[in-house]
C-alpha positions in Angstrom: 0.0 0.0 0.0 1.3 3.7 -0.6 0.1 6.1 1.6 -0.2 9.8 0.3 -0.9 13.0 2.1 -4.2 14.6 0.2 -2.1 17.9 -0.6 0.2 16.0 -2.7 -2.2 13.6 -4.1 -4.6 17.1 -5.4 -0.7 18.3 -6.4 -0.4 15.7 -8.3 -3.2 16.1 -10.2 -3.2 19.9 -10.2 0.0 19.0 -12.2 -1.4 16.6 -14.8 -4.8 19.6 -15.6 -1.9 21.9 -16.0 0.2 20.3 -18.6 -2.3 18.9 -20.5 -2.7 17.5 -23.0 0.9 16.5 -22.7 1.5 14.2 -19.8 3.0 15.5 -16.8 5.6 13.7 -14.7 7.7 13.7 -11.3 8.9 11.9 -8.4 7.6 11.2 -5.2 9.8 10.8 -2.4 9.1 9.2 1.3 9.9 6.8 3.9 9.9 2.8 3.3 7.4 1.0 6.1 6.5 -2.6 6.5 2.9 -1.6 6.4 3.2 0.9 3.7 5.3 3.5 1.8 4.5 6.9 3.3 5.0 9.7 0.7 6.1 13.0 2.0 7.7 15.4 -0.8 6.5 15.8 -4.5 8.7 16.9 -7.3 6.8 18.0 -10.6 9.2 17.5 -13.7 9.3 19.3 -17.4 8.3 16.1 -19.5 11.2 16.9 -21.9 9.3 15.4 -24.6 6.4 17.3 -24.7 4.5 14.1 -25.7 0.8 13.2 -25.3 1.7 9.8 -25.5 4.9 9.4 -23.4 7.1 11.0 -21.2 11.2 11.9 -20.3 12.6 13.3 -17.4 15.3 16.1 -17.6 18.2 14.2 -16.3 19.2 17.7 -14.1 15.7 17.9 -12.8 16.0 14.2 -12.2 19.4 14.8 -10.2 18.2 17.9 -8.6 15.3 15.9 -6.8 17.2 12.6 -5.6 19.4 15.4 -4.0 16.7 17.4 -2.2 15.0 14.3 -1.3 18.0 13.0 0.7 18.2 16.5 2.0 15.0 16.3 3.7 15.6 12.5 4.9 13.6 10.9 2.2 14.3 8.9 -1.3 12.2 8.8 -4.3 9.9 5.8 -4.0 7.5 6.8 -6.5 7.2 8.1 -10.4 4.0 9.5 -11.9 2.8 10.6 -14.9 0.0 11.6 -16.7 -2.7 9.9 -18.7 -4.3 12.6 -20.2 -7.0 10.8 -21.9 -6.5 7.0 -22.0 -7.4 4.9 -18.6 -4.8 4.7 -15.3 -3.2 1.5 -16.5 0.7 1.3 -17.8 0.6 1.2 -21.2 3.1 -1.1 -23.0 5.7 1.2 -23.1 5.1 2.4 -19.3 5.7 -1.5 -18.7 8.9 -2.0 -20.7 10.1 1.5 -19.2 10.1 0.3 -15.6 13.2 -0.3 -15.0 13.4 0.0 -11.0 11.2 -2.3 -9.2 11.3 -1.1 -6.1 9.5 1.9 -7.5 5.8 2.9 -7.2 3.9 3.7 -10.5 1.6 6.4 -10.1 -0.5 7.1 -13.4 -3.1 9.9 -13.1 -6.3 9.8 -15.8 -7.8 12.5 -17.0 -9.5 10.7 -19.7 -13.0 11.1 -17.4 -14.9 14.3 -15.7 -13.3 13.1 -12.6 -9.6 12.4 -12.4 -8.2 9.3 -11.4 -5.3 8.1 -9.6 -3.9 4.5 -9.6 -0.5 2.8 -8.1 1.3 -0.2 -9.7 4.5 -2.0 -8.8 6.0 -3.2 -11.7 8.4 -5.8 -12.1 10.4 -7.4 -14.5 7.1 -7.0 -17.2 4.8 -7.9 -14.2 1.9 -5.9 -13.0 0.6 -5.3 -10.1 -2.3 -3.0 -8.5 -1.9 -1.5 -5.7 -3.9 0.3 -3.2 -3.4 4.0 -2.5 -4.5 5.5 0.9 -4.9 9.1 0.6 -3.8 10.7 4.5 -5.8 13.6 6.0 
């Protein structure tokens, strides 16, 4: 389970209304629990490739936030990005994209009147669902 403050979660999708129709992107960073992955930073990205249909991270942007992550105690545990109008699944390139599996896969739809905002682990081609508990 990956638990996310509710000011970061309506960040997050404050960020994906923003930049579309391309899709938005960032890290997430927080603390590693046996009973869940708390979130506690967000850091929106420039999806360098402007797409609609995919994303890329600015490898100085990238740098930048692993560094103020560990500033603040923290490491990135989570990537997001923006659907903006297809369904909150991975799409085949999300899956053959995720290379870390210890990462969380946040994909925000905006495909609907209403956003919405799923979590996957993703490993070695294999998906998984995850639950997302959105913290007060």
């Amino acid at each position: 389970m990956l638990k996310v403050p509710r000011t970061i979660y309506e960040a997050i999708i404050t960020h994906a209304r923003k930049d579309a129709p391309i899709e938005a992107c960032g890290y997430l960073a927080g603390l590693r629990a046996e009973e869940g992955d708390t979130i506690g930073a967000h850091f929106p990205m420039r999806n360098v490739d402007q797409s609609a249909e995919h994303f890329a991270f600015d490898p100085a942007e990238q740098f930048a936030a692993l560094k103020e992550a560990g500033k603040q105690g923290m490491k990135l545990i989570a990537c997001y990005h923006a659907h903006p109008a297809t369904p909150a699944r991975p799409s085949e390139e999300d899956i053959r994209l995720a290379c870390d599996p210890s990462l969380h896969y946040l994909i925000v739809s905006l495909a609907d009147a209403a956003p919405v905002v799923k979590s996957f682990r993703i490993r070695k081609g294999a998906v998984e669902h995850e639950e997302i508990e959105v913290l007060p």
